[in-house]
C-alpha positions as CSV (number, residue, x, y, z in Angstrom):
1,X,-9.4,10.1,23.9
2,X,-6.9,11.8,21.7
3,X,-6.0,9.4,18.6
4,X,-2.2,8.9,18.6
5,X,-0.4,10.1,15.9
6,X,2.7,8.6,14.0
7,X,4.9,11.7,14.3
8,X,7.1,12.0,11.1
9,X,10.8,10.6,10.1
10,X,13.2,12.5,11.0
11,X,15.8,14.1,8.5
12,X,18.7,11.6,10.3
13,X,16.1,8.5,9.5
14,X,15.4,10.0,5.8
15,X,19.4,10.2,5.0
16,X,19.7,7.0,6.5
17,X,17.2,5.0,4.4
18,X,18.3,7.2,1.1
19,X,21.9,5.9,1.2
20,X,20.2,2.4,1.9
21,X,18.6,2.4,-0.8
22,X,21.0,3.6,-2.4
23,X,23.1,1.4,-2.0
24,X,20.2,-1.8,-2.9
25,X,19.9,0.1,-6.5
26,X,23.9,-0.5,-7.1
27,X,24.2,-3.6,-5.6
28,X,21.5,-5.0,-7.8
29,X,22.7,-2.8,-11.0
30,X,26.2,-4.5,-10.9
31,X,24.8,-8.1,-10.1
32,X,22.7,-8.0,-12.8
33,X,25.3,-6.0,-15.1
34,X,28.5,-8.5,-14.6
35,X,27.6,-10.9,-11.9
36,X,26.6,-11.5,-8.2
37,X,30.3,-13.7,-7.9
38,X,32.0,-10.9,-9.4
39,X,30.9,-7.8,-7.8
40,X,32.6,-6.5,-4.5
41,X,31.4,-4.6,-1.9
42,X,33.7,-1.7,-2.4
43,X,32.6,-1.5,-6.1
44,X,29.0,-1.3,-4.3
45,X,30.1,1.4,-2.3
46,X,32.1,3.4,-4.6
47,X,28.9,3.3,-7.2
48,X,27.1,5.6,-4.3
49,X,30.6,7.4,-3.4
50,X,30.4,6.2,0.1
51,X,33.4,3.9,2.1
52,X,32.9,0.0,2.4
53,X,32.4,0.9,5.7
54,X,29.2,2.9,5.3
55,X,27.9,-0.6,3.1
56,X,28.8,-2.7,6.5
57,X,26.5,-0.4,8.3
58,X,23.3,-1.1,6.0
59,X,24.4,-5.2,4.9
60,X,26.0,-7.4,6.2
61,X,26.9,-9.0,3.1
62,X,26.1,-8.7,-0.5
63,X,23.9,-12.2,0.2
64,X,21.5,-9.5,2.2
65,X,21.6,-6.8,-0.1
66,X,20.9,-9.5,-2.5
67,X,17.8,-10.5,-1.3
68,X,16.9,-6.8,0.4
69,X,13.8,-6.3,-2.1
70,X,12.6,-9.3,-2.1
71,X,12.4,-9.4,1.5
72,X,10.2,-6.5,1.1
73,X,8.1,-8.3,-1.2
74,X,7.7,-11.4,1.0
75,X,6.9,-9.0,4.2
76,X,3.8,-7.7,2.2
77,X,2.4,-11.3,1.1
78,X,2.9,-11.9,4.6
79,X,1.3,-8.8,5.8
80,X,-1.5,-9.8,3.6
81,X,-2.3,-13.1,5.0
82,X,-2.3,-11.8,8.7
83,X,-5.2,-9.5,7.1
84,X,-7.3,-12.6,6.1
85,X,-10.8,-13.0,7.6
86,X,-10.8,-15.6,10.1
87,X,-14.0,-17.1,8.5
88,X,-12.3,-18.2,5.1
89,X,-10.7,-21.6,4.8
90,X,-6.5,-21.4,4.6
91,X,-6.2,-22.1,1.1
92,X,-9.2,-19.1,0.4
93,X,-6.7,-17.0,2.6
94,X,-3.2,-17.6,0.7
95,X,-4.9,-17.5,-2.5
96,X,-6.7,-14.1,-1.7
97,X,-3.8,-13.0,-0.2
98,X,-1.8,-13.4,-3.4
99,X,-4.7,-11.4,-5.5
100,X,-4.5,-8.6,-2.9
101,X,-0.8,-7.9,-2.0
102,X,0.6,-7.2,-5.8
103,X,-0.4,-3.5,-5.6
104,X,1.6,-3.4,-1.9
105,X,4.1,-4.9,-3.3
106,X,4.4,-3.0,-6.5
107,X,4.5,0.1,-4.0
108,X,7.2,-0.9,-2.1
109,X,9.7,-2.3,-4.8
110,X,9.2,0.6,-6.6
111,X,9.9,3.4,-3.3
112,X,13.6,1.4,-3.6
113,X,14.1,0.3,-7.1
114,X,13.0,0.6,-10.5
115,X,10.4,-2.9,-10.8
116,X,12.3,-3.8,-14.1
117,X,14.8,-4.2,-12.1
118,X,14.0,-6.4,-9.5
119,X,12.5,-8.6,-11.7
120,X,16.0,-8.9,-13.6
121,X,17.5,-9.3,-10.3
122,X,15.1,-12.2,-9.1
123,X,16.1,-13.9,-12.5
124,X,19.9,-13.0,-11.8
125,X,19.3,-15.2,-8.8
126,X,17.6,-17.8,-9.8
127,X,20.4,-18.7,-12.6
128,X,23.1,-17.9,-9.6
129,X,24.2,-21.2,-8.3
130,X,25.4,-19.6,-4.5
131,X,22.1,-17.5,-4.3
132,X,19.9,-20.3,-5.1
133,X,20.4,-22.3,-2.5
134,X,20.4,-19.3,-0.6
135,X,16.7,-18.8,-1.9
136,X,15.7,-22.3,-1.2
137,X,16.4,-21.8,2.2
138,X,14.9,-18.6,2.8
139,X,11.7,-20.2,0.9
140,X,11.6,-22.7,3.2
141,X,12.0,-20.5,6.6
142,X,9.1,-18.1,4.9
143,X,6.9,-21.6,4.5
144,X,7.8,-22.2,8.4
145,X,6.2,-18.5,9.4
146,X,2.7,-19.5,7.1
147,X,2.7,-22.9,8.2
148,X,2.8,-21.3,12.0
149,X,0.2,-18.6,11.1
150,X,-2.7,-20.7,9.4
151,X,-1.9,-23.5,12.5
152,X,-3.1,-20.6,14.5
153,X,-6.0,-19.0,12.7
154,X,-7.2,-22.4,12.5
155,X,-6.5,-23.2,16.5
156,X,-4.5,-26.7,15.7
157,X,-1.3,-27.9,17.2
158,X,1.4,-27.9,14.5
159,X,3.6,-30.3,16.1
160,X,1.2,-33.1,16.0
161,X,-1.2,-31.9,12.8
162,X,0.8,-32.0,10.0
163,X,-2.0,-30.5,7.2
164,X,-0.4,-26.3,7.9
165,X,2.7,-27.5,6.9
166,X,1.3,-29.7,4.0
167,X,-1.1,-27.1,2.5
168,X,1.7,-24.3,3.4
169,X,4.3,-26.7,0.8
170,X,2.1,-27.1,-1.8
171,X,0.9,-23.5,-2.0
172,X,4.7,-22.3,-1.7
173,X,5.4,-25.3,-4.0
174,X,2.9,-24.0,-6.6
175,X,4.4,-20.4,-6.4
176,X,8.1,-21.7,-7.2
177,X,6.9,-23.3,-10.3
178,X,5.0,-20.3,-11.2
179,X,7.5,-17.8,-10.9
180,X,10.7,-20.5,-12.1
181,X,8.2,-21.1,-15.3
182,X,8.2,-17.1,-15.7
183,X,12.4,-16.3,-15.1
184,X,13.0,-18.3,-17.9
185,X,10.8,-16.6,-20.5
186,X,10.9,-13.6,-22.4
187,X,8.3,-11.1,-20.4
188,X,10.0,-9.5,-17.7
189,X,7.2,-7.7,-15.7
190,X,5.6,-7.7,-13.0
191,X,1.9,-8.1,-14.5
192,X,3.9,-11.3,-16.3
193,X,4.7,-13.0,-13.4
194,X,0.7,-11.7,-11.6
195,X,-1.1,-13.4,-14.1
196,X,1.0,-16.3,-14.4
197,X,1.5,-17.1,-10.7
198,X,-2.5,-16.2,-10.4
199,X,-2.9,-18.9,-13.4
200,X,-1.3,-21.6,-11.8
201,X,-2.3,-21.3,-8.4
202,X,-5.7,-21.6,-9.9
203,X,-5.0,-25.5,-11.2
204,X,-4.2,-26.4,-7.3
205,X,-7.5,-27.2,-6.2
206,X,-8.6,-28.9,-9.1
207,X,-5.0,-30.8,-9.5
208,X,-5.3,-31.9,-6.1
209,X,-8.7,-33.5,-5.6
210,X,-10.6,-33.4,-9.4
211,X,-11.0,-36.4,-11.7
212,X,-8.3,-35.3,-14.9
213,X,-10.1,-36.6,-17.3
214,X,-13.4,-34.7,-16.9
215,X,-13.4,-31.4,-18.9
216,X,-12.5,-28.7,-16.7
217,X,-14.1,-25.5,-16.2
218,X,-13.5,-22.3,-18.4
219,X,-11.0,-20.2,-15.7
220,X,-12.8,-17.1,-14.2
221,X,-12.7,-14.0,-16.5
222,X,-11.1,-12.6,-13.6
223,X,-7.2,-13.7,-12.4
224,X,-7.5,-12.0,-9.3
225,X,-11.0,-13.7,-8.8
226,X,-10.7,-17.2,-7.2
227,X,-13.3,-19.3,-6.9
228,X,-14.4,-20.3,-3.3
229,X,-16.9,-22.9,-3.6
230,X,-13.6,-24.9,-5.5
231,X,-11.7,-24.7,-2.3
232,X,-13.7,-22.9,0.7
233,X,-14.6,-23.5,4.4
234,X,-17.5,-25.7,4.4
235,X,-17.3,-27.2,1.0
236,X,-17.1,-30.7,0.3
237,X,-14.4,-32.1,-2.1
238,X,-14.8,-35.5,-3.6
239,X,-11.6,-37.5,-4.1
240,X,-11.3,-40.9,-6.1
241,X,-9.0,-43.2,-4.3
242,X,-7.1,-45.4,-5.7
243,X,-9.8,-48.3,-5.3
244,X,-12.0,-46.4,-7.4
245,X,-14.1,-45.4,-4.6
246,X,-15.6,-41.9,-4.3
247,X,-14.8,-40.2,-0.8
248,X,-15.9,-36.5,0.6
């Protein structure tokens, strides 16, 4: 059996996604430079010399140009979690999926625009009163497609069990705050927003079932390292109702 091979893009393709991309780096240049409210599309399109006609052929809009990297970036957490061993629990899944799609993400912001960046554009939005809602809504379509997946991996009906969408909310909840807590400091990086987001998302197990006013544990060495036995298939977690009484 011969194995099939992907035969390679074609010059037409490779002109096609260069003006494309193109045309993402001076979108997100000018929104960041004087505003998402008042940049045009033809100033768009004149910064890569094409017509506002070529733009209409890539975007739609400037909301999709907008939010062109990002989507990229959500495609590979996505990607991530459909690459999830079937035996781990779904918060072990999202979590390790976080740890491992940074470098494939990295990758593919960085094949359209310089990282530095995007990160100044994901800040442009967040403080962008149009684009935010925007972003809420996209956040909550993206929490829709997990919520879906791990109701699948997990072989439960999501219209009658409600814990996909539940763990799917706090998870993306947890995320938000992570990377809201990071667009309003003073590191703009990527490996600033890792470690923080990795940070946080390590308090959800612990926030969610553990007694606050025990000592916690020192946090792994290791951001990208989460701990299973805190949150894994099989594992027991004790929560103190609000009767005082100790339940598994």
């Amino acid at each position: 059996m011969t194995d099939q091979v992907t035969p390679p893009i074609g010059l037409r393709q490779r002109k096609k996604q260069r003006t494309r991309d193109a045309l993402t780096r001076a979108a997100l240049e000018l929104f960041v430079e004087q505003g998402y409210e008042d940049t045009t599309v033809d100033e768009i399109a004149e910064a890569v010399d094409v017509s506002q006609r070529t733009f209409f052929r890539y975007f739609a809009n400037k909301e999709e140009v907008a939010f062109s990297v990002q989507e990229l970036a959500e495609a590979c957490f996505y990607a991530a979690v459909l690459d999830r061993p079937a035996r781990e629990a779904p918060l072990v899944a999202l979590r390790r999926s976080v740890s491992s799609a940074w470098e494939s993400i990295d990758e593919a912001i960085r094949e359209v625009v310089p990282l530095e960046l995007h990160m100044r554009a994901y800040r442009m939005i967040e403080s962008t009163p149009a684009l935010l809602a925007v972003h809420l809504r996209r956040n909550a379509e993206l929490e829709a497609r997990f919520a879906q997946e791990i109701a699948r991996r997990e072989g439960v009906d999501l219209e009658v069990d409600p814990r996909p969408r539940v763990l799917v909310a706090a998870f993306g909840g947890v995320m938000r705050v992570a990377a809201r807590v990071w667009s309003e400091g003073d590191n703009c990086t990527v490996a600033a927003i890792r470690d923080l987001t990795e940070s946080y998302l390590d308090q959800l197990p612990p926030a969610l079932a553990d007694d606050w006013h025990r000592p916690r544990p020192a946090r792994p060495s290791s951001p990208n390292t989460p701990n299973p036995d805190s949150y894994g298939r099989g594992h027991a977690v004790t929560v103190t109702g609000a009767d005082g009484v100790c339940r598994a």
